[in-house]
C-alpha positions in Angstrom: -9.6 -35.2 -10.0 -7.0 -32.6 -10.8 -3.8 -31.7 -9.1 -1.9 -28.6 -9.3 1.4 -28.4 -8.2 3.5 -24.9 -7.9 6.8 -24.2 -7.6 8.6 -20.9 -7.0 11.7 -20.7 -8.2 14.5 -19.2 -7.1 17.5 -18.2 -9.4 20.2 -15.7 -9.0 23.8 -15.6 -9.4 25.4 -15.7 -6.1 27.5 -17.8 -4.1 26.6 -21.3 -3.0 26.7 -20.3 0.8 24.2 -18.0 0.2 22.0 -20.0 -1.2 22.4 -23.1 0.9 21.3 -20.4 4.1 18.2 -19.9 1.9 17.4 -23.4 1.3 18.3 -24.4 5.1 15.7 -21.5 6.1 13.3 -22.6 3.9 13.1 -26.4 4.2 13.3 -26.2 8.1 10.3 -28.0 9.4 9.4 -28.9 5.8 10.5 -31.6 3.6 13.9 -31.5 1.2 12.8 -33.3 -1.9 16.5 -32.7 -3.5 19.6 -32.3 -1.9 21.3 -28.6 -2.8 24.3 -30.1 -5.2 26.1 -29.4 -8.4 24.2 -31.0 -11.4 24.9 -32.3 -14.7 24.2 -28.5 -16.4 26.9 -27.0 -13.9 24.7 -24.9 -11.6 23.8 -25.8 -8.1 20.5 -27.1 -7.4 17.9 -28.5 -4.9 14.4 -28.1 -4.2 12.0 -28.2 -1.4 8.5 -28.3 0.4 8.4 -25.4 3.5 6.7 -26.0 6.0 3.7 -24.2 4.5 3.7 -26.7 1.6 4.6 -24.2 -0.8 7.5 -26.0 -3.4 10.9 -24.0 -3.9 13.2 -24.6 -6.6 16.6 -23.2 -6.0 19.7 -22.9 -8.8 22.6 -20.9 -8.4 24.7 -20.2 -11.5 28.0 -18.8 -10.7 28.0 -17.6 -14.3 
């Protein structure tokens, strides 16, 4: 049996409060599967399941 998984991503340069209202609206009712923080490459990342199933991938560069 195969598995497909999708994500979406979603990458911009904007601030971190934006994109935490995103992920907040998107994850709601849904599951988070990483916590919205800044990583090891310097941008601010998480990623979640909606509650549609579809898989976002959030990272904001400041840059």
């Amino acid at each position: 049996m195969v598995t497909l998984s999708t994500y979406l991503n979603f990458e911009r340069t904007t601030e971190e409060e934006e994109t935490k209202h995103l992920f907040d609206e998107l994850s709601a009712g849904g599951k988070v599967e990483q916590e919205l923080q800044v990583m090891f490459w310097g941008d601010y990342y998480g990623s979640c399941r909606d509650k549609f199933g579809i898989q976002w991938m959030f990272n904001c560069s400041e840059k």
